[in-house]
N, C-alpha and C positions, 0 to 999 in steps of 0.2 A: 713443640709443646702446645697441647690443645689447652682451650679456656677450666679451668678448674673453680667448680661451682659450690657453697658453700649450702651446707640442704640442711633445716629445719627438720629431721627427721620424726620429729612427734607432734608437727601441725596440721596433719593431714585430718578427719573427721574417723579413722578406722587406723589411726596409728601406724607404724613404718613401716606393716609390709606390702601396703600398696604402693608407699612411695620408694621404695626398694625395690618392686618390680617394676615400678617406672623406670627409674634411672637404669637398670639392665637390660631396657626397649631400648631405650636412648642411647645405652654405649653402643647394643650389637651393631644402630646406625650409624655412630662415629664414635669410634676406634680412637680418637684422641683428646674425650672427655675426660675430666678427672674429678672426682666430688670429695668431699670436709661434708661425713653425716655429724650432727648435733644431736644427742639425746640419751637414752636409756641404752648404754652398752650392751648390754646383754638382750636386749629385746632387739637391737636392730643387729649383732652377729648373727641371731637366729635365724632372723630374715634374711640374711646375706650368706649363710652358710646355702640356703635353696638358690642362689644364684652362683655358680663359682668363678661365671667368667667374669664378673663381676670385680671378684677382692681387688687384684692389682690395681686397680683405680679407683681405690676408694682408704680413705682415713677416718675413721672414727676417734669421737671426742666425743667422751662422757659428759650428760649436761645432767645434774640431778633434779634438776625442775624444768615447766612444761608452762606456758601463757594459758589461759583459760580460754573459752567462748566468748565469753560474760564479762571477760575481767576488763576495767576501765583502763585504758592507756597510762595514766598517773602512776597505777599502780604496777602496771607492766614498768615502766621507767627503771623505776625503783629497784626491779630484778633483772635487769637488761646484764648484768654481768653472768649469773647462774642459770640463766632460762636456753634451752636449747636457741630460740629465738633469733634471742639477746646474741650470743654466742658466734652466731651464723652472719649477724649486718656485722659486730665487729672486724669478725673475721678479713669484710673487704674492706673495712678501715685501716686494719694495721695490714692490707697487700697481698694476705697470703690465700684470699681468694678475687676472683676475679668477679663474682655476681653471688647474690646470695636469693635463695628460692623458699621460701614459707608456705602452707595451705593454713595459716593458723588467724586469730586475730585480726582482722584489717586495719582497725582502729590502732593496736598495740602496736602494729608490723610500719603500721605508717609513722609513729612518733620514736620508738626508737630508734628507724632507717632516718629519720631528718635531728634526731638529736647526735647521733653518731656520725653522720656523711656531711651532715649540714647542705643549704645550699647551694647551687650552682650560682658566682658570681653572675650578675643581670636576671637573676629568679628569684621572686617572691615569696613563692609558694610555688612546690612540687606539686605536681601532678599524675592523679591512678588513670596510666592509657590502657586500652586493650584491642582487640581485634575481632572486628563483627559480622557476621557472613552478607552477602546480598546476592543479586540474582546474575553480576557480574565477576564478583573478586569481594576479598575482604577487605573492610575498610579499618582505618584508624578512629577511634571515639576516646576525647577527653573531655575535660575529667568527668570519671565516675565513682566519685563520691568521696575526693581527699577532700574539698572545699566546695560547704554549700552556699557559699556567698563569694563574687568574683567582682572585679573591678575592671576597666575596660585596659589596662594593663596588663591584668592578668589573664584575662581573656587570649590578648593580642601574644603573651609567651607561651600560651597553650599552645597558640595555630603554629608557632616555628619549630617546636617543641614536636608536635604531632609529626609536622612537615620533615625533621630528620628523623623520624623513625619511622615514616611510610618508604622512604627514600632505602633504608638501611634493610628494613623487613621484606618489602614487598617489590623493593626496586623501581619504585615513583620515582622520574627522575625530575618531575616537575609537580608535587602533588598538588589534586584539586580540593581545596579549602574553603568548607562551608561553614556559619556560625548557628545552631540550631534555636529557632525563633517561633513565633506563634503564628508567622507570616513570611511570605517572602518580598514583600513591597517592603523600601526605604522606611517609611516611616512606622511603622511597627517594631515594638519593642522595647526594649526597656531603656535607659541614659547610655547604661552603660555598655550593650550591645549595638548601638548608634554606634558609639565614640569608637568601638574597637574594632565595628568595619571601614568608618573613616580611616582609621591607621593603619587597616592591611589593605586598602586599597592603594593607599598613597605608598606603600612598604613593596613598589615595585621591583626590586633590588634584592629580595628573599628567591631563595630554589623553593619558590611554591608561587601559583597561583589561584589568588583569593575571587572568589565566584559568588558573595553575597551571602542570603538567608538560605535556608531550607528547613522544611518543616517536617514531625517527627515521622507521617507517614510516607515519606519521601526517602528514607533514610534504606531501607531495602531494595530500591532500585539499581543501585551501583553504578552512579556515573559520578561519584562523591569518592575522593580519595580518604577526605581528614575530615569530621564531623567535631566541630569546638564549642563545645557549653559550658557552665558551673558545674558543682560538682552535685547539688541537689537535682534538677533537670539530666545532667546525665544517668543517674541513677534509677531512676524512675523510667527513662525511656531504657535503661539497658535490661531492668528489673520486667517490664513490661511485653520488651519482644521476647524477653526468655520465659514470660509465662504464655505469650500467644503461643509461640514454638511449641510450648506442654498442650496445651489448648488441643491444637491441631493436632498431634499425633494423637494424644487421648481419644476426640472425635473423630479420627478415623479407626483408628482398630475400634473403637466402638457398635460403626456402623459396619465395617466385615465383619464381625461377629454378629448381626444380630439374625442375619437368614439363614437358610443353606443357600440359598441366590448368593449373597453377600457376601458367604467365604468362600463360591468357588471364583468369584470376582477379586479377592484379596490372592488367589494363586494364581491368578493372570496378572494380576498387577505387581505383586509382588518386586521385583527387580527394580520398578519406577520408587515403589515405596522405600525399598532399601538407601538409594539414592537421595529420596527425602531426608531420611534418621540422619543418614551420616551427614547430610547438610546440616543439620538444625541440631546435631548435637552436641552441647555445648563441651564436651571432654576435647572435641574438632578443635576447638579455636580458646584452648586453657591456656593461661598463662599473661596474667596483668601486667604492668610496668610503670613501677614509680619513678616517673620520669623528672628532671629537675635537680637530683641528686646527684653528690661527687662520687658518687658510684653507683654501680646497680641493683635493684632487687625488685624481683619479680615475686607476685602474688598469684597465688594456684589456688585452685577452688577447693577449697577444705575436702567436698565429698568427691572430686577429682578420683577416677581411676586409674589405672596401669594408664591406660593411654591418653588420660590428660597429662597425669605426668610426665610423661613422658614428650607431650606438647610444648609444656611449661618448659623445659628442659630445654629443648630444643628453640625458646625463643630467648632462654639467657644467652645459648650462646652464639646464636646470632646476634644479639646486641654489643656483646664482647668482641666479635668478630669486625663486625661494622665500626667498632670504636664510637655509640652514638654519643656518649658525654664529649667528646672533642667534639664532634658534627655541632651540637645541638652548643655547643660552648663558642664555635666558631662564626656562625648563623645568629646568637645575641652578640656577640660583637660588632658583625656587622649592621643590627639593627639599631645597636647603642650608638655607636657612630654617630650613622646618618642621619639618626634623628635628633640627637644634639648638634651635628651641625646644622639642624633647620630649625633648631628651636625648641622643638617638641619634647626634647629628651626628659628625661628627671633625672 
């Protein structure tokens, strides 16, 4: 029995049938996926009627209301029973999904997965992880953008937190763990990023190893497994390389088009450039993880197409596979431990 995934069928930015054609990318690659769509019955059969291999793996549940863009989290709360959403975190609270997948709301999607899952005993605060390309392998970056303000606690549960899901995802079996700073000398930075490399340098007992500062233009290089900030600072640098990414491909088809020199130079290069896109397109590497929670749910990029969904998809269930909530639940035990046996603890 494969992982069965619970889909927000009307969170996407173009409504369910591109997330209907995702999830039919995803089954044709594994065959023992099974989805719980949320949403408007009749508009996601329609979508499902163009896929047929499809039906046997899939359950539909009517939801007659939908989260907004715009809409404040408070207010999402309030409908977390009737919203496709809403419908889809329940889902893996009362078991009868194993992961639950949204493109909708971030704000909504993040308060009613931590009022319905609660947290992970030894976690503060959850955390939005994701997966970011470099010039070696992709790396792990938390948080981007559950918490804009961290404490050097919270910091310190990120890095173990990152560390089981580089471990599960990517097959780190020791990940290299960096805290992102405006420096990489000791004494730069803020109280609270001191305090929280103090405590994973000393936390030699973690499947990770903590490797100090790194700064944001360093984060492309990939000799960095787990990249750990707040959630303000992550977002900004995550918002940032996915506008240089736009940058750079703009400014290059720009510059093949503007000669005939130029475009017969874009059909020689052509195959290097392809190679670039699929590097730097962010559908490549869709699929967020609010990590911290007694269960799982993943965040997909609202304008996410076929094949980000289809990414997203394919990183719930890996997560469900790897079992990360035990990992990452067994990894703060051992860090609660030992550091109340030295004092440290809270």
């Amino acid at each position: 029995m494969g992982p069965r995934i619970a889909i927000d069928a009307m969170g996407g930015d173009a409504g369910p049938a591109p997330i209907v054609a995702g999830l039919a990318r995803a089954h044709r690659k594994d065959k023992a996926l099974a989805f719980t769509l949320f949403g408007d019955e009749a508009a996601i059969r329609t979508e499902l009627a163009k896929h047929r291999g499809l039906a046997d793996a899939v359950t539909v549940c009517h939801a007659s209301d939908a989260i907004g863009a715009e809409e404040k989290p408070s207010q999402a709360i309030r409908r977390a029973k009737t919203t496709s959403m809403g419908l889809a975190i329940n889902a893996v609270k009362d078991g009868h999904a194993d992961a639950a997948l949204s493109g909708g709301n971030t704000g909504a999607l993040m308060a009613m997965a931590k009022l319905a899952l609660r947290t992970m005993p030894g976690i503060d605060r959850p955390a939005l992880a994701a997966l970011l390309p470099t010039m070696e392998h992709d790396l792990v970056m938390l948080d981007l953008g559950a918490n804009t303000e961290c404490d050097a606690q919270n910091l310190v549960q990120f890095a173990v937190m990152g560390a089981a899901y580089s471990r599960s995802v990517l097959g780190r079996e020791k990940p290299r763990v960096k805290l992102l700073n405006i420096g990489t000398e000791e004494l730069k930075g803020t109280d609270e990023l001191k305090e929280a490399a103090a405590m994973l340098r000393e936390a030699t007992y973690l499947p990770l190893k903590f490797d100090g500062f790194t700064e944001g233009d360093k984060l492309a290089r990939g000799d960095i497994e787990v990249v750990v900030c707040d959630g303000f600072s992550g977002n900004v640098a995550l918002k940032t390389a996915e506008g240089t990414a736009r940058f750079v491909t703009d400014l290059l088809r720009r510059a093949f088009t503007s000669s005939l020199r130029s475009k017969a130079g874009f059909a020689l290069s052509r195959p290097a450039l392809n190679l670039l896109k699929v590097h730097l397109d962010p559908n490549n590497h869709n699929g967020a993880v609010f990590l911290g929670l007694n269960g799982l749910v993943v965040k997909s990029h609202g304008s996410a197409n076929v094949k980000g969904v289809a990414n997203a998809v394919a990183v719930a269930a890996r997560m469900v596979r790897a079992d990360i909530t035990r990992r990452i639940g067994e990894d703060l035990d051992e860090f609660r431990a030992r550091a109340f046996a030295n004092g440290s603890g809270r």
